[in-house]
C-alpha positions in Angstrom: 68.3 48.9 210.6 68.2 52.9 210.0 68.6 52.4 206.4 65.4 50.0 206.6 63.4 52.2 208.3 64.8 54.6 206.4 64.0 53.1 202.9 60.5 52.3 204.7 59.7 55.7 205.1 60.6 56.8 201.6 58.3 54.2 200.4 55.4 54.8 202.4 55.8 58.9 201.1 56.5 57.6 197.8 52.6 55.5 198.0 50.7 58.0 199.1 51.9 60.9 196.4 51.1 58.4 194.1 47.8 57.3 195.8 47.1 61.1 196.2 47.3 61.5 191.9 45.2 58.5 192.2 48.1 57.1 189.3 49.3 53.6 189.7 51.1 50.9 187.5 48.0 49.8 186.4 46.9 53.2 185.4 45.4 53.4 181.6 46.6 56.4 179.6 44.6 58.4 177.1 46.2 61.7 175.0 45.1 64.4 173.3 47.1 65.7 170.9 47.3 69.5 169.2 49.2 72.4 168.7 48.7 74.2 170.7 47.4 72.8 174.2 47.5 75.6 176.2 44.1 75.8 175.4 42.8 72.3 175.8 39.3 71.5 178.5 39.4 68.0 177.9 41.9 66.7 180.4 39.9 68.3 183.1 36.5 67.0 182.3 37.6 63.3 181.5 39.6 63.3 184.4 36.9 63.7 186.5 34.4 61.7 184.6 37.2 58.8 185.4 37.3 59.7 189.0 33.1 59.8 189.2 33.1 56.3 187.0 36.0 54.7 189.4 38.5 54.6 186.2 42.2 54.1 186.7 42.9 55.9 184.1 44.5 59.6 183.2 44.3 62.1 180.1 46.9 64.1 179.2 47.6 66.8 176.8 50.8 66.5 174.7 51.8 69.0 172.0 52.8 68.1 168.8 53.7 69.4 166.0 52.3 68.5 162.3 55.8 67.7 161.0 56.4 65.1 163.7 52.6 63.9 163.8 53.4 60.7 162.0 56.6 59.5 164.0 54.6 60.7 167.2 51.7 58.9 166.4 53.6 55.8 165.6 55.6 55.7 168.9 52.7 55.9 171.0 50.5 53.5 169.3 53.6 51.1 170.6 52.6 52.0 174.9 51.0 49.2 175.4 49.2 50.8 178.5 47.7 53.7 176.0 43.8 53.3 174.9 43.1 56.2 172.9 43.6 59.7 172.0 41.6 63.0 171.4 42.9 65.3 168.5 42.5 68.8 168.6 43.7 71.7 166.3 45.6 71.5 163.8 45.6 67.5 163.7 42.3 66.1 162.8 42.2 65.8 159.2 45.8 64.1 159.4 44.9 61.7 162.2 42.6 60.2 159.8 45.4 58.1 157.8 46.7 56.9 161.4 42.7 54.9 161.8 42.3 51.2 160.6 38.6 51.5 161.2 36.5 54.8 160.7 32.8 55.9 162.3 29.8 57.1 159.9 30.7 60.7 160.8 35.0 60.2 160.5 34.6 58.8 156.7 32.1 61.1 155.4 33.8 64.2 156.5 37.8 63.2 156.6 38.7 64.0 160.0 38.5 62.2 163.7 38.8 64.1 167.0 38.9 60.7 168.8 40.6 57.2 168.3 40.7 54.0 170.7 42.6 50.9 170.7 40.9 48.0 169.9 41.4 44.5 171.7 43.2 43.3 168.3 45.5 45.9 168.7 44.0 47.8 165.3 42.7 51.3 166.0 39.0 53.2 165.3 38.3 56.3 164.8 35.1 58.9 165.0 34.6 62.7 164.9 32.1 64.1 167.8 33.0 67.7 167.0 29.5 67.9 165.2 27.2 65.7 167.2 29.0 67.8 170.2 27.9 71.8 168.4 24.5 70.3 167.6 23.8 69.0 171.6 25.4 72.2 172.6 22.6 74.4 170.5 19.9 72.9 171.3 20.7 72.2 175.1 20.5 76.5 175.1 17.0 76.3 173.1 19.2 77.4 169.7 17.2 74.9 167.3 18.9 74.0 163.7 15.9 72.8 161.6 14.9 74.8 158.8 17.8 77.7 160.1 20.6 78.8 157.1 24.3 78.9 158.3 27.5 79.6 157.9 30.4 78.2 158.4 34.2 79.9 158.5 36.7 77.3 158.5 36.7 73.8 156.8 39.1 72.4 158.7 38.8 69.4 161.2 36.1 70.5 163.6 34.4 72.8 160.7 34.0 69.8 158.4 32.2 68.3 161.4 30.0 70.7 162.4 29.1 70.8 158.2 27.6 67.7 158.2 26.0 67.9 161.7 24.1 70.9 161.4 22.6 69.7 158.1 21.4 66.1 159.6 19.8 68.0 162.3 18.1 69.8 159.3 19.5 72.8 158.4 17.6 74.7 155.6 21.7 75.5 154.2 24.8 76.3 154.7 27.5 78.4 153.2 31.1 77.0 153.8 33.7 79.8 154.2 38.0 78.9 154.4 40.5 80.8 153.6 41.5 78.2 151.1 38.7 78.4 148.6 39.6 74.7 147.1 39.4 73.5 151.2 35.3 74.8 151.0 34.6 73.7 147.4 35.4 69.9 148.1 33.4 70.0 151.5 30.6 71.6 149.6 30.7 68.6 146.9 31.4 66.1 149.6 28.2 67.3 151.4 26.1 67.8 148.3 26.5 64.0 148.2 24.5 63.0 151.0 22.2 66.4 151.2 22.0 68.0 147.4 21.9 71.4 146.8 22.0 72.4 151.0 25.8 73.3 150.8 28.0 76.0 148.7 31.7 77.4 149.2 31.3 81.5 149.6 33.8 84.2 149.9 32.0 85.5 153.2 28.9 84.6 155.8 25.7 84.7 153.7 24.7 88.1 155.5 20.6 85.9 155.6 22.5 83.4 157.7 20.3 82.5 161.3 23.6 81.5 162.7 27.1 82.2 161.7 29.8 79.8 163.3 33.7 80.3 163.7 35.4 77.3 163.1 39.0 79.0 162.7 41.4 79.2 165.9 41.0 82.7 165.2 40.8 83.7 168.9 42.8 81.4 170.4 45.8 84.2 170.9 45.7 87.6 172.1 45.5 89.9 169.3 44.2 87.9 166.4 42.4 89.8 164.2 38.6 88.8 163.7 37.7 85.5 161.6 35.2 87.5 159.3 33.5 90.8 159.6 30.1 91.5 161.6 29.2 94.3 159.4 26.3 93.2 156.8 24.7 90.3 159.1 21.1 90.5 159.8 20.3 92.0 162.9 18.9 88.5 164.3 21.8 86.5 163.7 23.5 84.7 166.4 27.5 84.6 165.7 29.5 81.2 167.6 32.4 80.4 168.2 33.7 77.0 169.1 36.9 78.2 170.7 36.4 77.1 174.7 39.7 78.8 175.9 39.0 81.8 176.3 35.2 81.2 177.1 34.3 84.6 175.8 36.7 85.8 172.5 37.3 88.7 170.8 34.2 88.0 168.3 31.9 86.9 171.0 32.3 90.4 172.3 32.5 92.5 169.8 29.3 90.6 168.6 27.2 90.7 172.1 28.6 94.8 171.8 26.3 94.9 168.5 22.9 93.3 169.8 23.9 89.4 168.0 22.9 86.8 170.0 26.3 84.6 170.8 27.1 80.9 171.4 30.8 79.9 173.2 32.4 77.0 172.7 32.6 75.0 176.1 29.1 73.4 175.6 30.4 71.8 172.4 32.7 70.0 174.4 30.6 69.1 177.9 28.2 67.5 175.4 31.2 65.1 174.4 32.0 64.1 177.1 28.9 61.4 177.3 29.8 60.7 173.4 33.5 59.4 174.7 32.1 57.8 177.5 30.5 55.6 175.0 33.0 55.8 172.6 35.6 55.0 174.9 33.7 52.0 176.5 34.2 53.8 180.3 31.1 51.8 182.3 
């Protein structure tokens, strides 16, 4: 009879922890996956947007690194209870060969920052990186229309922001890497769909409105800058999409000059609606 009551006990602590993480059997799972993830805002915000919605469901951020991507990838596409993921740095280009079915934004540019199973058990994806930057500058009265940029870093969120900033209408944009190839095939790509609005540079076009840092330059303590400030124009406004920490090394040093400066969170909270909606949450 002890044991019973015992074992009774047990189970009725057991419930309520569980009850108290709001996690059940029935719980859905969503990842997102990077390296690193130290860094990572999402789990915080779509937890809560499943909480305000009444989702069971949880994200959670698991590190991976590229070499075991693939076989990662693979195994997780096989829990059944898992419905998507969110890719962050350095994954999103490579998550692309992983997608059966790819959005307007995800095959122009080559990269996905979000992927969701499908009820046929095939998987989509779509990049919101762009649409995300975009939201985020005009939501602080930043507009884009008719402004020149530059971009440093073609990688998966840069490539994004490439193509967004010139639907919304940028007057150009010069495309920056450290691998000169990486910016002279997202120039072509772009030239495309809008001619003669992008070019690969070795630096920020110093008559840029807005220069962007795409790079996780900034991520860790003591990286160096991801280009200079010196040569700008005075009225530039220097961003940064890193969103941990809110303000980096560039964002100060820039603000200590007289540039205006853009973070990186509001790329994100202006996501959070696009996943909604990508992610079918009602």
């Amino acid at each position: 009879m002890e044991t019973t009551l015992r074992a009774a006990d047990d189970a009725d602590r057991c419930r309520g922890a569980t009850s108290g993480l709001g996690i059940s059997g029935r719980t859905r799972l969503f990842a997102v996956l990077g390296a690193p993830v130290a860094q990572v805002m999402a789990p915080a915000m779509m937890n809560r947007l499943f909480a305000e919605h009444g989702v069971d469901a949880v994200l959670v951020p698991v590190e991976v690194s590229p070499g075991d991507l693939d076989a990662a990838v693979d195994g997780m596409k096989r829990i059944g209870n898992l419905d998507g993921f969110l890719v962050t740095v350095p994954h999103k280009l490579a998550l692309c060969r992983h997608a059966d079915h790819l959005g307007d934004a995800a095959r122009l540019i080559g990269s996905v920052n979000a992927m969701r199973r499908e009820a046929d058990g095939s998987w989509s994806g779509d990049n919101f990186d762009g649409e995300g930057f975009v939201r985020g500058l005009l939501g602080a009265d930043r507009p884009v229309a008719g402004k020149r940029f530059s971009l440093i870093g073609a990688g998966g969120a840069g490539v994004s922001i490439a193509a967004a900033v010139l639907q919304a209408g940028a007057a150009g944009l010069a495309i920056v890497d450290i691998d000169p190839s990486r910016a002279e095939a997202l120039a072509a790509r772009l030239d495309t769909r809008w001619p003669g609005l992008a070019r690969a540079a070795a630096g920020p076009d110093p008559a840029s409105d807005m220069v962007v840092n795409a790079t996780p330059l900034g991520l860790r303590d003591g990286d160096p800058l991801p280009f200079a400030l010196d040569g700008l124009r005075p009225g530039a406004t220097i961003a940064d999409i890193i969103m941990k920490p809110a303000e980096t090394r560039l964002l100060r040093e820039a603000a200590a000059r007289g540039f205006g400066t853009h973070p990186g969170l509001p790329m994100l909270s202006e996501q959070i609606p696009l996943y909604r909606e990508f992610f079918r949450i009602p």
